[in-house]
N, C-alpha and C positions, 0 to 999 in steps of 0.2 A: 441117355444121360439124364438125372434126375434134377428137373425145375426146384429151385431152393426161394422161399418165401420169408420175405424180409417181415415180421410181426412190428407196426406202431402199436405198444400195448398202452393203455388206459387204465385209467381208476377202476377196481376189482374188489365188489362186494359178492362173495359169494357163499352159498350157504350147502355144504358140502355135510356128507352122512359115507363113510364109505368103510365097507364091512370087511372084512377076510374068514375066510376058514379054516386059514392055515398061513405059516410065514413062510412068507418066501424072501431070498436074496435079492432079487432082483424085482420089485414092484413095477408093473407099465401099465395097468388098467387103474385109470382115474376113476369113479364115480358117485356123481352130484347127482345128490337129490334137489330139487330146483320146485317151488309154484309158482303152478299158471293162474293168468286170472280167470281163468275157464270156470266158470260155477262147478261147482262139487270136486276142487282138486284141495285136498288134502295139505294141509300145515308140513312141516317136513321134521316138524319133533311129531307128529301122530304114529304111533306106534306101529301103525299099518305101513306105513312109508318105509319107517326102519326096517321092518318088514321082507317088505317088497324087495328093497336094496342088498338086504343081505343075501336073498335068494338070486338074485342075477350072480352076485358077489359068488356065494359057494357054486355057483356051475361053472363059471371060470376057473376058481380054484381045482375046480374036482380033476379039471383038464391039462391042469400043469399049469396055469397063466397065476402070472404077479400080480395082486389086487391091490392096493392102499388100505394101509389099515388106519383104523381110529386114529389110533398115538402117534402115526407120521401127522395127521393134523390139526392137533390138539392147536398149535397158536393159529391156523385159520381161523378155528370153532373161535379162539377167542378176539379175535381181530371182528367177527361178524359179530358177536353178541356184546362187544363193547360201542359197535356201530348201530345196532337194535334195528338191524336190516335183514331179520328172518325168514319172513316170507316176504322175497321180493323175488318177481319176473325180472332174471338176469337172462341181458343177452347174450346169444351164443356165442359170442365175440371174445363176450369176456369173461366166460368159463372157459374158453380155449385158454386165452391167453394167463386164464388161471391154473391149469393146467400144466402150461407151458414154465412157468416160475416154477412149479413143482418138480417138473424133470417126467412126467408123465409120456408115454407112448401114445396112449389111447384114451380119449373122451369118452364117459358114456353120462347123458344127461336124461334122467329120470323122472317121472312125472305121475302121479297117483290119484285117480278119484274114484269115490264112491258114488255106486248107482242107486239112490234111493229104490227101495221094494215099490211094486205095485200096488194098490187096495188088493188086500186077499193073500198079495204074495208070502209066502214063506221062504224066500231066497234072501237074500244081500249079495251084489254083485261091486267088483274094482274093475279099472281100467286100468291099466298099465302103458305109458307111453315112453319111447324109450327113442336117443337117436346117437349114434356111435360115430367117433370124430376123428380123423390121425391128428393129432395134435400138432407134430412137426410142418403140415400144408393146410390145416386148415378144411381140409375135405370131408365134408360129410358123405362117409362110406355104406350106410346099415341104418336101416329103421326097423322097431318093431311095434305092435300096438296089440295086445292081447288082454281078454277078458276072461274071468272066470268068478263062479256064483259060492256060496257056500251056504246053508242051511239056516234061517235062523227062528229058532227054537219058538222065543218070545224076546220081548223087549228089553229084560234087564242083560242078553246075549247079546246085545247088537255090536257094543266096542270089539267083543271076540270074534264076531261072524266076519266084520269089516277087515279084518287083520288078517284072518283065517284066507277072505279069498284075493287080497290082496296078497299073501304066501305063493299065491297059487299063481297068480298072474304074474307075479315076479322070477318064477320059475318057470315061467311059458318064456319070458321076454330073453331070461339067460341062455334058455334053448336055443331059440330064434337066432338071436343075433350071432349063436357062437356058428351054427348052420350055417347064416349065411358071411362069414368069416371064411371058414374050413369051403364052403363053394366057389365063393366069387373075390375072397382075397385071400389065397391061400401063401403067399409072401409076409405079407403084413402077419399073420398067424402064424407061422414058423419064425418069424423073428420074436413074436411074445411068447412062446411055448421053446425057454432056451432051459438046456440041460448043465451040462459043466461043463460047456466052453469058456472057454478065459474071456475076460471083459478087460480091456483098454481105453485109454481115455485121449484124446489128441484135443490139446486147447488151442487158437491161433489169437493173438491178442493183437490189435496196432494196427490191420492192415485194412487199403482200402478196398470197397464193394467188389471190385472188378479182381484184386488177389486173394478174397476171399471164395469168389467162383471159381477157379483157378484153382487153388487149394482142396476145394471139395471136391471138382472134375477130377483131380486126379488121385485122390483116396479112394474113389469110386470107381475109375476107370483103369489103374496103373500096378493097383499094387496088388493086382489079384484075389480082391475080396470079392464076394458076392455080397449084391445088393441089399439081402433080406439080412446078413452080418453090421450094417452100417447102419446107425441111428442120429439122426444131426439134435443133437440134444439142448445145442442151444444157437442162433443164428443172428445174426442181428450186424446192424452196420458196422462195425467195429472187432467183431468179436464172435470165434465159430468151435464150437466146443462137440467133437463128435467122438461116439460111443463106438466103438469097434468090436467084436466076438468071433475068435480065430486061434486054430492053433499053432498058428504060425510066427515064429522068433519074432517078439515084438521089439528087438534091439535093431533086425535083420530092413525091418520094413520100416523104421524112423530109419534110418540111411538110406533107404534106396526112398523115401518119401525127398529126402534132402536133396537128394541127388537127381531128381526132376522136375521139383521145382526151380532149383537152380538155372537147368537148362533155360526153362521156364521165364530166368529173370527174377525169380521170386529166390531172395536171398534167407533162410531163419536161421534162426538161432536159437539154443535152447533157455528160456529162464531158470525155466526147472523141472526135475526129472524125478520120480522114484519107481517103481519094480511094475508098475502099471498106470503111469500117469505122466503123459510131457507137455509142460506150457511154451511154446514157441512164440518168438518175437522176431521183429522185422530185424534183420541187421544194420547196427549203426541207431539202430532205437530203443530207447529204454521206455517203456509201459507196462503200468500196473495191471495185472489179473482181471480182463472183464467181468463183468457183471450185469447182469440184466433185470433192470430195478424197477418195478410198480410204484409209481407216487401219485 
């Protein structure tokens, strides 16, 4: 039976760069490019970072996974640059929970510096630091931290040299993490890697903590879905909004969902319905469509 984590979300500045190489339907991998105050980490407009991101970004893509693109968050870009909080160390708390407002699956929080050369040296070296989140608990699943050098010529090459191996390292970190995805969570990676399964939406508005456990216990446990099908997309006291992938009569399993909760005590009703989407209300209660609000 899968533990569900009630998010207190918080004020969310965050400064997000997140690439595609391709569209997909179904976007689940979030990624923030984020500075540390670490000496020699990288501004997140430096062109090396963009960089970096993109290259984690196209090895997902390459794989089948949903990436975030630019234009899903163009008004973050502008909510941060109206707030002039570009380079700031955001906690991980609150790129989750920024995340979590987006509708994201997966965290990945990225982090970039350059190795100044040696006296003599003719290298330029980046760091890449990277740490991968399920967004829906909160767990940090994957780390990776990979370096790599690139050549540099002379002095007026150094902005290309710097980009050049931050490319490189950005491509180690998307290997990395997708390896240890595909080894040690291979659930969590077959629910990101979906084909053309149908996707359904079950919203539950109005009910308390305890019929909202209850409710998910039993989408989870009753209606014959597998766990790596079910995505709790949004959770919160009031309010449980979960993402379903199945090819199974989605008319067949809102009635028999109805029909155990009832047992259950748990009375709903529908607010409203169309061809892949039902919002359910408590019976005898009228409430509006939650919503999970950042102020």
């Amino acid at each position: 039976m899968k533990k569900k984590i009630i998010f207190n979300l918080v004020f969310v500045f965050a400064t997000v760069l997140i690439y595609s190489a391709a569209a997909f339907a179904a976007s689940s991998v979030m990624i923030i490019a984020n500075k540390a105050k670490t000496y020699g980490a990288l501004s997140i407009k430096s062109p090396a970072v963009k960089s970096a991101v993109q290259r984690i970004a196209s090895y997902f893509t390459d794989k089948g996974i949903g990436v975030f693109d630019e234009e899903a968050m163009n008004d973050v870009y502008g909510e941060i640059e109206q707030a002039g909080r570009i380079d700031i160390d955001i906690p991980d708390n609150d790129l989750i929970a920024l995340a979590l407002k987006k509708h994201a699956e997966v965290l990945v929080k990225a982090e970039v510096f350059a190795i100044p050369p040696a006296r003599g040296d003719e290298t330029i070296s980046c760091r890449v630091i990277a740490k991968m989140f399920d967004v829906s608990t909160g767990r940090l699943f994957a780390m990776s931290e990979q370096y790599a050098s690139n050549v540099l010529p002379n002095e007026r090459a150094f902005e290309a040299a710097v980009v050049a191996a931050a490319s490189k390292a950005g491509a180690l970190v998307g290997r990395s993490l997708y390896k240890k995805l595909k080894n040690n969570h291979p659930k969590i990676l077959a629910r990101l890697v979906r084909n053309d399964t149908p996707e359904y939406l079950l919203a539950f508005s109005g009910f308390q903590e305890e019929e909202n456990d209850t409710i998910i216990d039993t989408v989870y446990d009753e209606l014959g879905l597998d766990e790596e099908n079910i995505r709790e997309k949004k959770v919160t006291s009031r309010y449980v909004e979960l993402e379903i992938f199945t090819d199974k009569n989605f008319g067949r399993l809102v009635r028999k969902l109805k029909r155990i909760l009832k047992r259950s005590g748990i009375n709903i009703v529908e607010q409203s319905r169309d061809a892949n989407k039902v919002v359910f209300v408590k019976k005898g209660q009228n409430s509006s469509f939650g919503q999970v609000n950042i102020q």
